[in-house]
N, C-alpha and C positions, 0 to 999 in steps of 0.2 A: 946698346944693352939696356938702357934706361927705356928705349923706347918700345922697345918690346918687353918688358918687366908693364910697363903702362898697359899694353894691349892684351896682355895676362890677364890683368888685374879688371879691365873693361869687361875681357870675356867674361870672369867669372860673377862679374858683377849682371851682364847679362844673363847669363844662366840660373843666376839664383831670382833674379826679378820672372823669369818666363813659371820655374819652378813654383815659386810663390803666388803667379797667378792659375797657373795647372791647381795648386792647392785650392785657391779661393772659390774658383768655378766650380769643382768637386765639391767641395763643402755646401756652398751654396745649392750645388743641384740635391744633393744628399737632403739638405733641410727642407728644402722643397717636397724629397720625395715625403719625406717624415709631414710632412704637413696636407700632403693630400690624402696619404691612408688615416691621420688622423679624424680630415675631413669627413671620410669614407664612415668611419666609423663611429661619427656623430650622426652623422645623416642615419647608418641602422638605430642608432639610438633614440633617434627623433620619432622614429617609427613602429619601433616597441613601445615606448613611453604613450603614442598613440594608440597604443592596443590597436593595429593593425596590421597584418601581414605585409613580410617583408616585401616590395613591389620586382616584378619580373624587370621593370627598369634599371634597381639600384643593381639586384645580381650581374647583369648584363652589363656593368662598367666594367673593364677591365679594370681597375683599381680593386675588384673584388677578387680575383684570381690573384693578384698580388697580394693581398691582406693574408689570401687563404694559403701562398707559398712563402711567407715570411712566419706565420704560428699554424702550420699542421695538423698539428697535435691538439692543438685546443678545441677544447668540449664547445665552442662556441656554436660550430658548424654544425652539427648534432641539434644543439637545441634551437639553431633557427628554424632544420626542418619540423622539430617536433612544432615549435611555433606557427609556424605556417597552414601544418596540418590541423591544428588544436582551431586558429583562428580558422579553420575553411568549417568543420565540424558543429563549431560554433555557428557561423553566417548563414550553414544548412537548417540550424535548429529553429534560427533567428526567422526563418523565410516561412516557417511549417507554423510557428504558432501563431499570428495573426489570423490567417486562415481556421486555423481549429478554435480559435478563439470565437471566428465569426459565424461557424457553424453552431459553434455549443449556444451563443446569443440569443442568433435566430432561431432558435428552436425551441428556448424556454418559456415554457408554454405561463410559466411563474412573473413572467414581463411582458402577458399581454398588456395589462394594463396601460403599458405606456407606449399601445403602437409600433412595437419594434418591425414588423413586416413594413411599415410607411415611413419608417424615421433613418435614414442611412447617417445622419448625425448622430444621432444616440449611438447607434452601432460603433462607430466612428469613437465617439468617446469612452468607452464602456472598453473598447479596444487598447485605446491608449492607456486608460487606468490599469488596466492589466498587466501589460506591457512595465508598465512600470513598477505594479509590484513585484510581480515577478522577476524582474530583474534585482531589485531589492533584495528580496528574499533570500535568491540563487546565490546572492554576492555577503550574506549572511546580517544584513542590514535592516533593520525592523519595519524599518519606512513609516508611512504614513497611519498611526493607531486608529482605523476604521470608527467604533466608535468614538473616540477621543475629540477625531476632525470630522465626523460626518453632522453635517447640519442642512437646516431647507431653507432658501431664498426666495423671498417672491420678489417676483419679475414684474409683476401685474395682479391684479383681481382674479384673472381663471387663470394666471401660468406659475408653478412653483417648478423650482431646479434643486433635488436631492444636493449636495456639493457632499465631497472629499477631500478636503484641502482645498485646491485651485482646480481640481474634477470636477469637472460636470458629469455625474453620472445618470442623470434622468429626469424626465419631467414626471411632476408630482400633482394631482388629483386636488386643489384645498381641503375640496370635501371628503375625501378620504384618505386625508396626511397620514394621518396614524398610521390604518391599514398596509398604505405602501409603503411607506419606511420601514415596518417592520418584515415584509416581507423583501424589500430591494437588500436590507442591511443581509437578510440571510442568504442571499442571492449572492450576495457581493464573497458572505464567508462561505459558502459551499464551493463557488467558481477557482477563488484563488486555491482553496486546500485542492481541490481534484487537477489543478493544474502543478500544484508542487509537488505531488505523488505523480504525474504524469513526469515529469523533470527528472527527479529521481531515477525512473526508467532509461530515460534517454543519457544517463551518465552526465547531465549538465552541471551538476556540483563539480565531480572528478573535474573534470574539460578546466570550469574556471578555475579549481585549486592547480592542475598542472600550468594553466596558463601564469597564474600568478606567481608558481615556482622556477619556471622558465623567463619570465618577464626580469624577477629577482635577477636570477645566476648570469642572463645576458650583460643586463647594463651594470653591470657589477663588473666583466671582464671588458665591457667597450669603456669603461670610465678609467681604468687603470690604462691604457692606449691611449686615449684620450688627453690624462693628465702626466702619464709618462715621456708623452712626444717623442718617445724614441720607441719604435719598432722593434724586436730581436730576428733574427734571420738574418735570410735574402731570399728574390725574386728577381726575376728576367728584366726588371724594370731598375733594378740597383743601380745609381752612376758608376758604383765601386764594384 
């Protein structure tokens, strides 16, 4: 009787040991699953914060079909597309203006002075200044006060460089400083207004205000995932 009273007692002591490790392995895979959608969800966040579109890589984890079948309902999905789309709208605009840029350049007839048909440098910088005003601008930030930062460097005896800050916008004549300055400074202010009323048209305010509102409401619902570590739902990939 004793001895089988022991053998009871072995079993049950087996079965709660098997039971306890069925539990442990569950748990553990469970934390794991919680730690790769977290990961998951870092990684979209790395890439919004990037201001750049979601990558056709990260979609194509299956960890993202699982994110998407554990919160359904969340507004998240919605504004990646709008993100994506905003960011594609944007890269289109991004590609049209250096070119209109280069057209409006070369053509003004207000900068022969400085060789623009012979100088693919000046073009080149005159490019770049713009580019970054008007990114400036778009993003509602004053940048660089034209006259404030515009000065003239000499290089040498016959070579002067208009500057804008750390722009090189053109090379300047000694002999007729004055002259060019005052007609490059008006050049400089005619270009950027006819390109922020060009902007205007193209919806590039809207674009970056919705981006900016979308960027917001994203990592704002990846950070609460993030720092919640715990998922709500389920997905086909649950241990449980």
């Amino acid at each position: 009787m004793q001895g089988s009273t022991c053998k009871q007692i072995e079993l049950a002591r087996q079965e709660r040991d098997v039971r306890e490790a069925k539990l442990t392995v569950l748990r553990d895979a469970m934390v794991n699953h919680y730690q790769d959608l977290c990961k998951l969800a870092g990684d979209i966040n790395s890439e919004v914060n990037k201001e750049v579109p979601i990558s056709a890589e990260l979609k194509s984890n299956p960890l993202w079909s699982a994110l998407q079948q554990h919160i359904p309902r969340s507004a998240i999905w919605k504004n990646i597309d709008r993100w994506n789309a905003g960011r594609g709208k944007l890269a289109d605009i991004n590609i049209e203006i250096p070119e209109l840029l280069r057209k409006k350049i070369s053509s003004e007839p207000r900068l022969n002075f400085m060789n623009i048909a012979g100088s693919e440098q000046t073009i080149l910088n005159l490019i770049d200044f713009f580019l970054f005003r008007i990114d400036q601008r778009v993003k509602g930030v004053t940048g660089l006060d034209i006259e404030k930062y515009f000065r003239v460097e000499h290089k040498g005896e016959q070579l002067y460089a208009a500057m804008v800050g750390a722009y090189n916008v053109g090379p300047i004549n000694p002999e007729m400083e004055q002259e060019q300055v005052s007609i490059l400074k008006q050049v400089l202010y005619d270009f950027e207004s006819d390109f922020i009323e060009w902007l205007k048209s193209q919806e590039l305010q809207s674009i970056y205000n919705e981006l900016n509102s979308l960027k917001k409401n994203i990592t704002e619902e990846l950070d609460v995932i993030i720092l919640r570590r715990v998922v709500p739902g389920r997905c086909k990939y649950c241990p449980l």
